[in-house]
C-alpha positions in Angstrom: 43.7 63.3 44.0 40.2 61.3 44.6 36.9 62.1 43.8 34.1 60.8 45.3 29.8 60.8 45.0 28.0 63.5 46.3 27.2 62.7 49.4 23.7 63.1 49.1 23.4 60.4 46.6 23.7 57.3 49.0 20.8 59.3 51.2 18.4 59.9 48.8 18.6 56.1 47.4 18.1 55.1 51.5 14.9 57.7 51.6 13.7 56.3 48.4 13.7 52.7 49.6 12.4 54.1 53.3 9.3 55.4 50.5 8.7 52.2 48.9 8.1 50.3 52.2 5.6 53.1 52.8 4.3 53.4 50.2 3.3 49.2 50.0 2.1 49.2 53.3 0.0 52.3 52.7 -1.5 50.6 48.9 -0.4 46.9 48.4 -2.9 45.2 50.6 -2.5 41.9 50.6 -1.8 41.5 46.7 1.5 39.3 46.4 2.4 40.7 43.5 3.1 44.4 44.7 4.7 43.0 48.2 7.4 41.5 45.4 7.6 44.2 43.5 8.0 46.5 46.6 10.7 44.1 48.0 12.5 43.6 44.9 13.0 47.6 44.4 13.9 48.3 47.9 16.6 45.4 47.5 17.8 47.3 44.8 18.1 50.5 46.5 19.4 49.1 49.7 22.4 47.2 47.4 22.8 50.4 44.9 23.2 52.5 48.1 25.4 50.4 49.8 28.0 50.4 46.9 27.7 54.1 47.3 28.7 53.9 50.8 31.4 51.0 50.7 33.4 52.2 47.1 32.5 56.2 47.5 35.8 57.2 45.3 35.2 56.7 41.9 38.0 58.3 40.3 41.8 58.6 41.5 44.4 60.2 39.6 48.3 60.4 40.9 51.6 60.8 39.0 51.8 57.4 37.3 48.0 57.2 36.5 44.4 56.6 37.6 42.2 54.1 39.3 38.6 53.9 37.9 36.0 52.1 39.8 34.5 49.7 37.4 31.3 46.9 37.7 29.7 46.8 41.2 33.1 47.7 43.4 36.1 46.3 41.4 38.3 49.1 40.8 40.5 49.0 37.6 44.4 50.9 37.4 45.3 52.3 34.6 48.6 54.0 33.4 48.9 57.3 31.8 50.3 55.4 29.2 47.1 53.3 28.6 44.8 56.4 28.6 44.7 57.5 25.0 42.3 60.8 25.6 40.8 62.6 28.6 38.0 64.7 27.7 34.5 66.2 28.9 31.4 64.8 26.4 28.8 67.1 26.0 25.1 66.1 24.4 21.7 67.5 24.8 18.7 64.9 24.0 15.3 66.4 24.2 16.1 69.7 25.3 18.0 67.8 28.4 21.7 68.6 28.6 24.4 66.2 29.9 27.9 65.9 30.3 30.2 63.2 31.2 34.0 62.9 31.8 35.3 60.2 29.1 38.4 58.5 30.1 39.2 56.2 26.6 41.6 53.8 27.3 41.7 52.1 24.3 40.2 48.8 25.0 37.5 50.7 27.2 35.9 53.6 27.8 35.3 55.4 31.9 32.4 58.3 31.7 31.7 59.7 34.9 29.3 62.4 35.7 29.1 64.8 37.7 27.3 62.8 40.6 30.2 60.3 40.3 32.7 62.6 40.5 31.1 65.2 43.3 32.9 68.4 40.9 32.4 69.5 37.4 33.6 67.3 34.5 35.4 70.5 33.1 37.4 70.7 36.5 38.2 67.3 36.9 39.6 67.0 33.5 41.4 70.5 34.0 43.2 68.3 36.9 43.8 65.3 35.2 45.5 66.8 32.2 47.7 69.0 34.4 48.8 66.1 36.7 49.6 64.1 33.3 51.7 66.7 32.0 53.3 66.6 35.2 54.4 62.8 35.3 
């Protein structure tokens, strides 16, 4: 079982930095300061959306355990053995509600949203605890 981004995630960032160069032409005149400033964030959306489009699966889950993408594009196996709880966290801050799958492996803690994972933290965790009571 994978899941992956939404697929409109990597398209959005690639519109976004599409805008900023727009945008700079259209205001930054010939002001060195904003040319940088424009460059540096449509670097960072170019490289953000290209980890989107190289490393897509976030999460995989099979019978012996799951593979968690971790840093820029290093993925990271873990057991089932090594994953002490799976379990959907749930907080509202300033009226704005979020929730997160929270994979607690001891040593670290995986939370994944719902953009990460392209489906519901409820269903993905439905999955993972029925494929671990299957191994």
């Amino acid at each position: 079982m994978q899941w992956r981004i939404k697929p409109v995630l990597p398209v959005a960032k690639l519109i976004g930095a599409v805008a900023v160069v727009v945008l700079a032409f259209a205001f930054a005149g010939y002001d060195p300061v904003r040319w940088t400033l424009a460059a540096v964030v449509v670097l960072a959306l170019l490289v953000w959306a290209l980890r989107d489009l190289l490393r897509p699966v976030r999460l995989a889950a099979d019978a012996e355990g799951v593979t968690v993408l971790t840093g820029f594009a290093t993925r990271r196996r873990l057991a089932w053995s090594q994953i002490e709880r799976v379990r959907v966290d749930r907080r509202t801050h300033r009226g704005l509600r979020s929730e997160h799958l929270e994979l607690d492996a001891g040593d670290a803690i995986y939370l994944l949203s719902a953009n990460d994972l392209g489906a519901l933290p409820d269903e993905v965790a439905t999955a993972l605890s029925d494929l671990r009571v299957d191994a």
